[in-house]
C-alpha positions as CSV (number, residue, x, y, z in Angstrom):
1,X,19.3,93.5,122.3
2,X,20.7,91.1,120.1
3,X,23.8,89.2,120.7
4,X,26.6,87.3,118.6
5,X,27.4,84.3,118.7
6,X,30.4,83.1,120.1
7,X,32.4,80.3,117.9
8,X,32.5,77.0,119.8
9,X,33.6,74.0,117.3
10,X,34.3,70.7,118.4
11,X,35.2,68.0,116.3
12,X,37.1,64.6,117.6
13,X,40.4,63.4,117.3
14,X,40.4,59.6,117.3
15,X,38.0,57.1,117.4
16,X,36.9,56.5,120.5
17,X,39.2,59.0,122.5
18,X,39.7,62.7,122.1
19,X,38.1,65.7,120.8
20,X,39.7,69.3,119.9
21,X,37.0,72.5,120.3
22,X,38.1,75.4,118.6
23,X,37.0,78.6,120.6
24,X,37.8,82.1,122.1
25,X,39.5,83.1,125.1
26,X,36.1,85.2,126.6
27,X,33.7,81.8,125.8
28,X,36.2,79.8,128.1
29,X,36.5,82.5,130.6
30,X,32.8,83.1,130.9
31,X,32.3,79.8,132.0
32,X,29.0,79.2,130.1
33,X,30.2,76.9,127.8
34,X,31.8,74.8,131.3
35,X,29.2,72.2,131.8
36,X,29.8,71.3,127.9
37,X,33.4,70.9,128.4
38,X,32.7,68.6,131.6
39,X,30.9,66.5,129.5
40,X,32.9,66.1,126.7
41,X,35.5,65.6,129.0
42,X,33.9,62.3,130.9
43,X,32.8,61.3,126.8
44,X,35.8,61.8,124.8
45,X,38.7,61.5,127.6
46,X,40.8,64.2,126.3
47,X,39.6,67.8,125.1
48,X,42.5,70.2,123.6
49,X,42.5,73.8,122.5
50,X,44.3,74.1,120.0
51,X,46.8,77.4,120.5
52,X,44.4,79.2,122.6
53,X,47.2,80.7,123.9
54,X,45.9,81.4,128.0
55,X,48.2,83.3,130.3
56,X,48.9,81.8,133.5
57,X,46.3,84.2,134.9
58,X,43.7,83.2,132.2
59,X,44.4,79.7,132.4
60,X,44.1,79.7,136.3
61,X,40.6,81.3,135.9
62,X,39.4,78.9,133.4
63,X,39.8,75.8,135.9
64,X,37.8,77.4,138.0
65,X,35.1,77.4,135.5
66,X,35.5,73.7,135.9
67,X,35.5,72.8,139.4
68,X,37.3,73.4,142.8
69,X,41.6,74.0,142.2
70,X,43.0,71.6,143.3
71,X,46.1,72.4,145.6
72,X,48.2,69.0,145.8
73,X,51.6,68.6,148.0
74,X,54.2,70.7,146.4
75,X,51.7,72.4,144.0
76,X,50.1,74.3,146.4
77,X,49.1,77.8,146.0
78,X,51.9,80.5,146.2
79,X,51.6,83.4,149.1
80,X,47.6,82.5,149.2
81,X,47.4,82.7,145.6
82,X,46.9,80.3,142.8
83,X,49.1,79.1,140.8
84,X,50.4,77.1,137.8
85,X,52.9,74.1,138.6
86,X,55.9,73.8,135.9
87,X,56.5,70.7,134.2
88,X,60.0,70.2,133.0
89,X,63.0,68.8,133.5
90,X,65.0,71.6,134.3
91,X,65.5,71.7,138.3
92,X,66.3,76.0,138.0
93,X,62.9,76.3,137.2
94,X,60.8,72.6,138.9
95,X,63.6,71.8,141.6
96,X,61.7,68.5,142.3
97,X,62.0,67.8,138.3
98,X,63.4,64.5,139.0
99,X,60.1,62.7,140.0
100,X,58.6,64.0,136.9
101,X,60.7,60.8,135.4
102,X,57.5,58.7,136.2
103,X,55.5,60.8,133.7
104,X,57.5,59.1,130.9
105,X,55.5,55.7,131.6
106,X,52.2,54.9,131.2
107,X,50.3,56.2,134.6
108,X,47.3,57.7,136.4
109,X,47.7,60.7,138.7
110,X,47.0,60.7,142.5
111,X,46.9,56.7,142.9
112,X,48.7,57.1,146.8
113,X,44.8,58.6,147.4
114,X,41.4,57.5,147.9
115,X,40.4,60.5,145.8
116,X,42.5,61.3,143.1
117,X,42.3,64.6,140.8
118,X,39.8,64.7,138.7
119,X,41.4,66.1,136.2
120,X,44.7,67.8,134.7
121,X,45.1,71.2,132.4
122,X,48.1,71.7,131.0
123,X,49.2,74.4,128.3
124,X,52.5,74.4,126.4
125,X,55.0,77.4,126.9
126,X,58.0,76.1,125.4
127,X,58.3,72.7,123.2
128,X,61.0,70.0,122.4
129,X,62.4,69.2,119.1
130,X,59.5,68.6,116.8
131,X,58.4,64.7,116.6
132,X,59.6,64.4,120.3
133,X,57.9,65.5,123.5
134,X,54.3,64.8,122.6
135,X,51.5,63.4,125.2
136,X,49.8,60.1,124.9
137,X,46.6,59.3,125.9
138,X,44.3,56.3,126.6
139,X,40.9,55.9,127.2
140,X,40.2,52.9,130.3
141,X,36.9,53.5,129.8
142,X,37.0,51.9,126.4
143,X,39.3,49.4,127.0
144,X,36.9,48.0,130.0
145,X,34.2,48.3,127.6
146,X,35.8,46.2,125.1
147,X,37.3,43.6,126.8
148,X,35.9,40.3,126.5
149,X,33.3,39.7,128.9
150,X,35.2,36.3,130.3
151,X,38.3,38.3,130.9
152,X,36.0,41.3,132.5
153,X,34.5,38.1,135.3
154,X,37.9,37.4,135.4
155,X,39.4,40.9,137.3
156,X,36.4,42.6,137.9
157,X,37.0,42.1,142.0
158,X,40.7,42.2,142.0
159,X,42.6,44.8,143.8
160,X,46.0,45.7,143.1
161,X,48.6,47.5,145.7
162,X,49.8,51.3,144.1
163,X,53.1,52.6,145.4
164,X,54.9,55.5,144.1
165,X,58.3,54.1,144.3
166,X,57.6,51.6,142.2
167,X,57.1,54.1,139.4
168,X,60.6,55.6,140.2
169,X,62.3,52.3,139.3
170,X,61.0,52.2,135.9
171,X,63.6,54.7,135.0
172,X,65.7,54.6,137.7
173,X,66.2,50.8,138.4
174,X,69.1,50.8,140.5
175,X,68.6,53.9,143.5
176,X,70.5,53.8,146.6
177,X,69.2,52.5,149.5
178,X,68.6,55.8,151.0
179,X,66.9,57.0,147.5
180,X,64.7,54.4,147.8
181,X,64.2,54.6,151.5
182,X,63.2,58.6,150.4
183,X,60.5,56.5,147.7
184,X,58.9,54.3,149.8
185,X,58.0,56.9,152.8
186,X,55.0,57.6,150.3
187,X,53.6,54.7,151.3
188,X,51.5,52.9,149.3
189,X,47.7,52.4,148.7
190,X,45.1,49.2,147.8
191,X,42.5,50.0,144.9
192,X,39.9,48.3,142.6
193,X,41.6,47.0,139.5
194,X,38.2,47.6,137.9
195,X,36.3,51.0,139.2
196,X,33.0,51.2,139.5
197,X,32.2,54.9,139.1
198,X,29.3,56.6,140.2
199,X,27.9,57.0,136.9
200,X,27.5,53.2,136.3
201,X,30.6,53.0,133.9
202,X,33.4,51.4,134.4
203,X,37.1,52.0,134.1
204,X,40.7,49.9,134.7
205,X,42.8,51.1,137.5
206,X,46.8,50.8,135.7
207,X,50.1,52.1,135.2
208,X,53.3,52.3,136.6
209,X,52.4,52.6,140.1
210,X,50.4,49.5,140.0
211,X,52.7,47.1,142.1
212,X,51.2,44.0,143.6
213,X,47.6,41.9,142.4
214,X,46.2,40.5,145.8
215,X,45.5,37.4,146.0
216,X,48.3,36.7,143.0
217,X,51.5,35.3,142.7
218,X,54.3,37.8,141.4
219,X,54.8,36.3,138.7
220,X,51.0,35.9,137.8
221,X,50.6,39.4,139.1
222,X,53.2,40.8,136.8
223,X,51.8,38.8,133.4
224,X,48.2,39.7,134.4
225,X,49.1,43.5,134.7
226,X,51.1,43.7,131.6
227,X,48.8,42.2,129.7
228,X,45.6,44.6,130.3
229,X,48.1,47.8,130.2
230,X,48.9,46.7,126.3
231,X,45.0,46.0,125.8
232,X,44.5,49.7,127.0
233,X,47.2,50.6,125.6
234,X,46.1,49.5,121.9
235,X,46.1,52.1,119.3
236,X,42.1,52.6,119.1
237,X,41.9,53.6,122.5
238,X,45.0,56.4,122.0
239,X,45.3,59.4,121.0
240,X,48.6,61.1,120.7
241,X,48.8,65.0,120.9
242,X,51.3,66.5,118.9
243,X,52.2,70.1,120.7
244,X,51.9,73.5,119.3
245,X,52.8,76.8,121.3
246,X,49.5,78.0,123.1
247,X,47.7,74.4,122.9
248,X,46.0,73.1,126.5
249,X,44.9,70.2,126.8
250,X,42.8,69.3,129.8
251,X,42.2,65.1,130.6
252,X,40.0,63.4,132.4
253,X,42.5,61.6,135.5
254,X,39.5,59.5,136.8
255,X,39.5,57.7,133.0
256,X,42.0,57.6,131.4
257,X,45.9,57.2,131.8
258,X,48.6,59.2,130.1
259,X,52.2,59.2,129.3
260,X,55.1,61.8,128.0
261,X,57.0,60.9,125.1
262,X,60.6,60.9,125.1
263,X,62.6,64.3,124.1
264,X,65.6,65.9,124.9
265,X,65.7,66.9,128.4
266,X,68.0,70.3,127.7
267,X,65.4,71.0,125.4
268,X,64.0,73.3,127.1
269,X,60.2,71.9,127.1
270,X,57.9,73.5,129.7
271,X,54.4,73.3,130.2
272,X,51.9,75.1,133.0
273,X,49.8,72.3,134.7
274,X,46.2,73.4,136.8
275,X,44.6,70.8,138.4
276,X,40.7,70.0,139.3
277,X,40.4,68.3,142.9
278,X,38.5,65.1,143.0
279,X,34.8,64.8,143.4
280,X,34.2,60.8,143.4
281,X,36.2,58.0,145.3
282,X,37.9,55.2,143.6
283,X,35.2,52.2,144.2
């Protein structure tokens, strides 16, 4: 019996980050295409469907595909069931929207862990204004790669101290003492500035919860981290996605870090996140 072939294009979006495959809904949902889209994923940092247009159900379904759901602290699953976690400012519909204020700064997910996701899938329900609301991406793969090899002896065996509220201060840099008190019961967490993965590649270890360089002054600290978040942060190693209704766009968390662009927060904007647990240790 013969049988048709099922449309799976992929082309990339930036130079050394990114990559957009154009599909149907029943080749993502088989799961045959999954150990493709794993790879491309570790490659090219970023992979996005352009207006694929997955229900919750569907999209839910798909991640499994992937890898194990990932049920984080409040994003569990909803009376034993999956589910997708909303991302938006509006507290009627995420009533823990606030800390969502992080995501505005350039950051990796599930730092406070030894394990962090390994990866994020997020589809767009309703958008901002156009020009504001997008999602920036940046591959720390690449920048390791790239950076001059007597910068790379230079931090290669650093480690940094992560804590969550130090995230929360970049937009909110005057809390109460009680807020911040609320912040710091997170705790915080020691990591490789420089992780070794499992594969043999390397990535950097930034973003906003990076709080403290061991072994560095604060000052020293604070000019050292800087300047390796704007070497990451260069424009070859980004890619921006511009949203359309129905786009997902799944990232790889153990490589690169990401940002949301400013927009209105009455806007409106939601997207419907899924996440992959983690499979490999920061190291």
């Amino acid at each position: 019996m013969a049988t048709t072939a099922t449309r799976f294009e992929v082309t990339e979006l930036a130079p050394r980050i990114g990559c957009a495959i154009r599909t149907d809904k029943a080749t993502l949902l088989s799961g045959e295409r999954a150990g493709e889209i794993r790879e491309l994923m570790e490659k090219r940092g970023v992979v996005a469907f352009p207006q694929i247009n997955l229900t919750d159900e569907e999209q839910i379904a798909f991640t499994h595909t992937l890898g194990t759901f990932a049920h984080e602290e409040g994003e569990g699953g909803k009376d034993g069931k999956d589910t997708v976690y909303p991302i938006t400012m509006d507290e009627k519909i995420n009533p823990i929207a606030s800390y969502l204020k992080g995501a505005f700064f350039w950051h990796i997910d599930g730092t406070m862990s030894q394990m962090p996701i390994l990866a994020s899938i997020m589809s767009s329900q309703a958008l901002a204004a156009p020009g504001t609301g997008q999602t920036e991406f940046c591959n720390t793969y690449a920048a390791w790669d790239e950076l001059p090899e007597a910068e790379k002896a230079e931090v290669e065996h650093l480690k940094v101290a992560h804590a969550m509220w130090r995230s929360q201060l970049y937009h909110e840099p005057e809390p109460s003492y009680a807020r911040l008190q609320q912040w710091m019961a997170r705790g915080q967490n020691t990591l490789p500035l420089v992780w070794k993965h499992r594969s043999g590649r390397k990535s950097l270890v930034l973003g906003a919860t990076a709080m403290q360089v061991e072994g560095l002054s604060f000052p020293e600290s604070e000019a050292l981290l800087i300047r390796l978040r704007d070497w990451a942060t260069q424009p070859q190693f980004v890619y921006r996605h511009e949203w359309q209704l129905g786009d997902m766009v799944i990232w790889d968390n153990t490589g690169t870090m990401h940002r949301a662009l400013p927009y209105d927060h009455q806007s409106g904007r939601l997207m419907h996140r899924t996440k992959l647990e983690g499979e490999e240790a920061f190291a």
